[in-house]
C-alpha positions in Angstrom: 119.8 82.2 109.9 116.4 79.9 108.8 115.6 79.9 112.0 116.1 83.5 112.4 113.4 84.3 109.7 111.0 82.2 110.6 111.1 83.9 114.1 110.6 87.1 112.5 108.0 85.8 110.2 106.2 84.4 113.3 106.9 87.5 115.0 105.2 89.9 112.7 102.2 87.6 112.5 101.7 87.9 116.1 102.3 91.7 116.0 99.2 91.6 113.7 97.0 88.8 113.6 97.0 87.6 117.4 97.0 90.6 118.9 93.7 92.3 117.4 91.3 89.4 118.2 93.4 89.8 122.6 92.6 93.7 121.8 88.6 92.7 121.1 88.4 89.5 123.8 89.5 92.3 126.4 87.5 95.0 125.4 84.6 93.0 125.5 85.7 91.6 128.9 85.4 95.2 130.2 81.8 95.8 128.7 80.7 92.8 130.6 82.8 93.8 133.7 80.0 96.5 134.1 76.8 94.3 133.1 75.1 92.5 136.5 76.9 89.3 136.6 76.1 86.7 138.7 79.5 86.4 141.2 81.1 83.2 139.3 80.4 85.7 135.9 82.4 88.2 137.4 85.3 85.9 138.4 85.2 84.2 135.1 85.4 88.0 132.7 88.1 88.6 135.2 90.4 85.3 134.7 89.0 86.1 130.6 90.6 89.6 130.7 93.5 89.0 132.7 94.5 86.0 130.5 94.5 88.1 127.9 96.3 90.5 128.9 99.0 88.4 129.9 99.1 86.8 126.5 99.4 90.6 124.5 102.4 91.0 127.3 104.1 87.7 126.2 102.8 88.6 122.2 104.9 92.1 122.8 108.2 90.4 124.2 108.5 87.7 121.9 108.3 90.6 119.0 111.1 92.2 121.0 113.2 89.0 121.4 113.2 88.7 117.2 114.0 92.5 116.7 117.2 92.7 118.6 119.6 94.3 116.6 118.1 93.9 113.2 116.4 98.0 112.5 119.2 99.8 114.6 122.6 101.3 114.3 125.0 101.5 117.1 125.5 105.0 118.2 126.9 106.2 121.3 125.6 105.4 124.9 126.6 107.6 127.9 125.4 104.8 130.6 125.5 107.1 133.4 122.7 108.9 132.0 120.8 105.7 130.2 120.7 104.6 134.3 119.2 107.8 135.3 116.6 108.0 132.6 116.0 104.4 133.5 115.2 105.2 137.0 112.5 108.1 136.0 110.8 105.5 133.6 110.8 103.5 136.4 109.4 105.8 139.4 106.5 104.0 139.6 107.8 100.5 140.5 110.4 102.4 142.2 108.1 104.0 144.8 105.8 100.8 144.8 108.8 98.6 146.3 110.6 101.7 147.8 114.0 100.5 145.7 117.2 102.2 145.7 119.5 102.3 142.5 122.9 103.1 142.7 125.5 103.9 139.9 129.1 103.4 141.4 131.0 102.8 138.4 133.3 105.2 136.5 131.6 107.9 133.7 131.6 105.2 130.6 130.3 105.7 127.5 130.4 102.9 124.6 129.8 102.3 121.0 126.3 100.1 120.9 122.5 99.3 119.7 121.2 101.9 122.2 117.4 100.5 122.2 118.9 97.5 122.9 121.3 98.3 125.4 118.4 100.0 127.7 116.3 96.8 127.4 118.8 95.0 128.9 119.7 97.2 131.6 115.9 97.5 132.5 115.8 93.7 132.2 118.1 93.3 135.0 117.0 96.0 137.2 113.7 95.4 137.4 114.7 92.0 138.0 116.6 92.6 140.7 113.2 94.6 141.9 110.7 92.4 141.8 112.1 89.3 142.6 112.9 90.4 146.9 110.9 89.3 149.7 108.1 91.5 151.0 109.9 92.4 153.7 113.1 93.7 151.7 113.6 97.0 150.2 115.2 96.2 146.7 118.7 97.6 146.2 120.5 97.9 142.7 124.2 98.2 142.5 125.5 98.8 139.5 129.4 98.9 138.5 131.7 98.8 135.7 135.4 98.1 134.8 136.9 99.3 131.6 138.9 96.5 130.4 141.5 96.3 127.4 139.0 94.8 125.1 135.6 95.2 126.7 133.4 97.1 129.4 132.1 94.9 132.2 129.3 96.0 133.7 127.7 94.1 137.3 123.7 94.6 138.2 123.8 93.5 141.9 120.4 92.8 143.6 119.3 91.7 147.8 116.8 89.6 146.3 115.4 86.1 147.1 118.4 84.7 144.9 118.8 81.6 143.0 120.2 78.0 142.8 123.3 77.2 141.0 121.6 74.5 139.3 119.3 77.0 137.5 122.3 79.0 136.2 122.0 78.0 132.7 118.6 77.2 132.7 117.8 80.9 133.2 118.8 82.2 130.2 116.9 79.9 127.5 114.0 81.0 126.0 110.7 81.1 128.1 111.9 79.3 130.9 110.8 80.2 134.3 111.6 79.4 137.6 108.7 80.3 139.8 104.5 80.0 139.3 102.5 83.0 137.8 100.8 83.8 141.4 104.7 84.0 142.8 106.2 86.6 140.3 105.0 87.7 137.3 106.9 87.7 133.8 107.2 85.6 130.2 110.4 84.0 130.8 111.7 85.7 127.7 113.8 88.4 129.4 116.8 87.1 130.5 117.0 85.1 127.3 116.7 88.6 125.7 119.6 89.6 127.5 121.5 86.8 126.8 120.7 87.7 122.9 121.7 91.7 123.2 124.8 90.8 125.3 125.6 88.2 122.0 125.2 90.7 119.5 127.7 92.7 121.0 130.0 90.1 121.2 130.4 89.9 124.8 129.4 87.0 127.2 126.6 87.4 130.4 127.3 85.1 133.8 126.2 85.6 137.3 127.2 84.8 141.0 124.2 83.8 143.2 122.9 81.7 146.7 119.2 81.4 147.9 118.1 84.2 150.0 121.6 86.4 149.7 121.1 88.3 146.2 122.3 87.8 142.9 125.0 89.5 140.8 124.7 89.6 136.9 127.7 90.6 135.2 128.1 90.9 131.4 130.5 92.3 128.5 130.4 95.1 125.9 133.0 94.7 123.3 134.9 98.1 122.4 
């Protein structure tokens, strides 16, 4: 529960304080973008701004990793339609990578954080996006079972896959598995999921082998 606060605490600071002097170091990086820089001044504003950048993106998902579940009430999700509106928020990336997403399960709706629940849906989707060869067209499959106690729900990508070894290792906080230049990201995602799937008391697992796609499944409890 300490730990919980000081995260929070942490987590407001850098909502604040961090991010308005990355808001001014990137605003001045664009200023000098357009001044007539020598070709090593370019290349240096450049690395400037997108370092930057990447450190407002890692500022916003580490906020996001301390909110889950504590300004929200569960309310109730019809995930047929969360997927849908998911894969308009998503046209862009869509197109980009010219991805397919594909609901198969059965009409499902279920009592849960709603903000939440679309985070980690998104998590895993555009997971199972971005991490595919060049030469692969990404497709989603996405299922669910209605159990006694629980929904299961499966996220099921043709990506580049991973090693059993790295099973657990993928879901702890900021721990990444390929360089910056590979794939981009904060390593905070999947640890976010990890976190929504716990505050729904349910449990997240996955089935995977290099260069034959992964499979995420997780729990809902009713």
């Amino acid at each position: 529960m300490e730990k919980n606060k000081e995260l929070e605490q942490f987590a407001y600071i850098s909502s604040h304080d961090l991010q308005e002097p990355l808001n001014t170091i990137i605003s001045f990086s664009q200023l000098l973008k357009e001044e007539n820089l020598s070709d090593i001044g370019q290349k240096s504003i450049e690395a400037i701004e997108s370092s930057s950048r990447r450190m407002k993106e890692f500022i916003k998902s580490l906020l996001e990793y301390s909110k889950v579940g504590t300004h929200s009430k569960k309310t109730n999700i019809d995930i047929e339609s969360l997927i849908e509106n998911l894969k308009t928020d998503l046209t862009d990336l869509i197109q980009k990578k010219e991805a397919t997403i594909q609901y198969i399960g059965q009409p499902i709706h279920i009592n849960a954080y709603e903000q939440e629940i679309i985070k980690l849906f998104q998590n895993l989707i555009v997971n199972g996006i971005k991490y595919t060869s060049d030469e692969t067209k990404p497709l989603i499959i996405i299922d669910s079972i209605e159990h006694k106690k629980n929904y299961q729900f499966s996220i099921k990508d043709n990506g580049i896959g991973i090693d059993s070894k790295q099973f657990d290792k993928i879901f702890e906080v900021f721990q990444r598995l390929h360089r910056r230049d590979q794939y981009e990201g904060t390593g905070i995602g999947l640890s976010y999921c990890k976190k929504v799937v716990n505050l729904h008391d349910g449990k997240i697992w996955l089935e995977s082998e290099i260069g034959k796609g992964s499979t995420f499944y997780f729990t809902i409890a009713k």
